[in-house]
N, C-alpha and C positions, 0 to 999 in steps of 0.2 A: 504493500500500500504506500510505505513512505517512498519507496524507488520512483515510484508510477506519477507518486504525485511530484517529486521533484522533476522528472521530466515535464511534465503537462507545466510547470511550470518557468520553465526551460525553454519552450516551443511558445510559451505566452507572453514572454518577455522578450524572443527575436528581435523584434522590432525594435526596442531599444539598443541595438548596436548600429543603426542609425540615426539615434535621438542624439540629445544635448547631452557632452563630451564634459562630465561633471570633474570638478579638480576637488580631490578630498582637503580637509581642514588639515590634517600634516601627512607631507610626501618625503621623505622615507619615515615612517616610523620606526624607531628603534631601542629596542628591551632587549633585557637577560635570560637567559634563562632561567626558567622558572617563576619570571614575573608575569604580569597578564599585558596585554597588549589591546589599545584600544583603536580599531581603525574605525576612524569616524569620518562621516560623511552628510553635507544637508539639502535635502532634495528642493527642489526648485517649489514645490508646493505641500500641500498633503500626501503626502503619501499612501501609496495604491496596492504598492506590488515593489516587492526586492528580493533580490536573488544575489550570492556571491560563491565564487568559485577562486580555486586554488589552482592560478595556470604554471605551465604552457597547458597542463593537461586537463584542462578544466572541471577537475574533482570538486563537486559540490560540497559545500560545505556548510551553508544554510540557509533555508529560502523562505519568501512568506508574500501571503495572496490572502488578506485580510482574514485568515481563522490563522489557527496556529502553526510557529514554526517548526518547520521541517529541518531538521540536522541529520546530515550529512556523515555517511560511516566515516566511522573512525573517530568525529569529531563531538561524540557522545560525551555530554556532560564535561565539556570544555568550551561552548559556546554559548555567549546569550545577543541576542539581535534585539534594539532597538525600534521597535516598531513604528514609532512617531518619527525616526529621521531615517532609519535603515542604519545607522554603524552600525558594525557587528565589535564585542569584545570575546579575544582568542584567548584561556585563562593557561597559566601554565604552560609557557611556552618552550619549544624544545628546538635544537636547532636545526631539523627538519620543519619548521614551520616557518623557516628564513624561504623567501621569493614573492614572487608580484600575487596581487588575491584582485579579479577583477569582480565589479560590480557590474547588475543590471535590473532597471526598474522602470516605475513610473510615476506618476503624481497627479493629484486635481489640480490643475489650474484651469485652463481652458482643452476641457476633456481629455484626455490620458494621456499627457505630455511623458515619451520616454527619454531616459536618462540612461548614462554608462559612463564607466571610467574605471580606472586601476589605483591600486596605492600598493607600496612594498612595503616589506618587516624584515628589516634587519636585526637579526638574533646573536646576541653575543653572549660566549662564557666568560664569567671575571675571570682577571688573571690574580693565579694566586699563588703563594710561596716566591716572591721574588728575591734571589739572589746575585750577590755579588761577589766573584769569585777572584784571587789574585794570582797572578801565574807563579809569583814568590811566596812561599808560607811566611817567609819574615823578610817585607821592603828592607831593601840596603840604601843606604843616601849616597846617592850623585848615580844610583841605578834604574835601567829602565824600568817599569812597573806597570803589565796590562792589568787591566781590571775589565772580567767578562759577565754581562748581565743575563742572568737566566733567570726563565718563566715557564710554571705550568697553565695548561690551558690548553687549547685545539685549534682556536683559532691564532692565528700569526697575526702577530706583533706589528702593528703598522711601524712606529715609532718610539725612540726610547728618549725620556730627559733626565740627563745626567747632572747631580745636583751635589753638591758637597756642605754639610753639614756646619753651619755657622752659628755662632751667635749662643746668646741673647747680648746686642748692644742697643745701643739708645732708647734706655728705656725712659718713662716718663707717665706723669701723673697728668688729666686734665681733669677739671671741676672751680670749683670756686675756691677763693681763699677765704672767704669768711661768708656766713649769712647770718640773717636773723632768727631768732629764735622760733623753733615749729616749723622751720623753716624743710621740706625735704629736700636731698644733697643726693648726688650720683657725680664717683670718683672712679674712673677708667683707666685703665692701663694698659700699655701700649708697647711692643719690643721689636726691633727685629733681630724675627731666628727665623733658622731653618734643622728639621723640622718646629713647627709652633709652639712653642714655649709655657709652661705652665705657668698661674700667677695664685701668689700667697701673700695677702694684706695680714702687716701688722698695726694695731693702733695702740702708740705707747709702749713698744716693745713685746707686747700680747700678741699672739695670733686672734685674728677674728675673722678672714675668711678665703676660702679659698675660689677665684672664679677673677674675669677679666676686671669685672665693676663691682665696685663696693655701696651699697645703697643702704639710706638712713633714713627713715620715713618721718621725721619727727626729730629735727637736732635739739637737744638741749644743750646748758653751759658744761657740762659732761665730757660733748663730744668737742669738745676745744682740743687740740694737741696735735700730735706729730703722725701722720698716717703713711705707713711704708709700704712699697709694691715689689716682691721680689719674685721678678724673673729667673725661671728653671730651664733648661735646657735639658732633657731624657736623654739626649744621643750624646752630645759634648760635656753632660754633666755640667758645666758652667752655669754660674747666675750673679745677676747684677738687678741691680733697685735704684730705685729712686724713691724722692722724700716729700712732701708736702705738709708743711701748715696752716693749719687750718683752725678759724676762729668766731667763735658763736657771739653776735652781738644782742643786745637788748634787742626785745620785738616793738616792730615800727608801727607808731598811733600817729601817723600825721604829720602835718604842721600845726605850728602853733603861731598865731599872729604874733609880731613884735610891738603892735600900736594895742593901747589900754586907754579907753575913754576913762 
């Protein structure tokens, strides 16, 4: 029944491969595997009738003619179709579901206006385990030293960037130097490293927190003093801080005229 009705569906949609040449909302789409994939698409009107296939070989993949969608073997319980626009989303993507998926439909606007067009999915495996190998177990100085980048994964490596481990310099505090009382306060810190640097606020030699920004909903004369920002570095081990003071004034009621009748 589902075979029969995908075809009849197939042969009711021909005509739309001389409709309007619809261009999807993103052309290549591209996921992981294992994530879901959304190829989306917006018909020129209401939509009637849509149907999509997984070419060159035009394996259907799921179709619909105003009752319910039809999916397409194989594609059981990995596909849900949009019926209000026709996207189709692919869940669980593997990287045989990398290549072009065309579409074919129709819409209300002025009587069954047909539509077609393609969109790809490009599927990638993360690359993971990556190392760096040296052709000396222990660099000698004034000698030559390769360093060879390896990665697991299936897919090939377009590109490598080669990066060397710095830092944390210039580091630095922004915020205010002083406010009024009740006042709330957001104090930021800033470094450059490579890789990104961790940040540990002391206030008055105390730890009080660890994270880029130090926030204080409510200052009172308490938080008067000296607030320190100490940049970490994981890979160089290295860290450097910066200091700020900072100071709570009386809370502000005004002006006060200088003339007295």
């Amino acid at each position: 029944m589902g075979a029969h009705f995908i075809n009849w569906v197939i042969i009711s949609l021909c005509a739309g491969c001389l409709g309007l040449e619809l261009t999807p909302v993103t052309d290549p789409v591209i996921s992981e595997v294992g994530d879901n994939a959304m190829l989306e698409i917006k018909p020129p009107g209401v939509l009637g009738a849509v149907a999509w296939f997984f070419s060159p070989a035009a394996i259907p993949v799921v179709s619909w003619t105003e009752t319910n969608p039809v999916i397409g073997a194989g594609y059981e319980n990995r596909v849900t179709l949009n019926t209000a626009t026709g996207s189709m989303e692919l869940r669980s993507v593997h990287l045989s579901d990398a290549g072009v998926y065309t579409f074919q439909g129709n819409s209300f606007t002025s009587g069954r206006e047909p539509f077609n067009g393609s969109v790809t999915l490009e599927v990638y495996e993360p690359i993971t385990n990556v190392n760096v190998k040296p052709s000396l177990a222990q660099p000698i100085a004034n000698q030559a030293l390769n360093l060879t980048c390896e990665v697991l994964g299936s897919q090939t490596v377009s590109s490598r960037l080669w990066l060397k481990d710095d830092g944390p310099e210039q580091v630095s505090i922004t915020g205010p130097d002083q406010e009024v009382l009740n006042s709330s306060v957001t104090f930021t810190c800033s470094a450059k490293s490579l890789p990104p640097c961790n940040y540990t606020w002391y206030f008055n030699e105390t730890e009080t927190a660890q994270s880029s920004q130090y926030n204080i909903a409510s200052v009172s004369y308490a938080n008067s003093g000296s607030y320190t920002c100490v940049a970490w570095n994981s890979v160089t081990e290295r860290k450097s801080s910066a200091v700020k003071e900072f100071t709570v004034t009386g809370e502000f009621i005004g002006f006060v005229s200088k003339y007295f009748l």
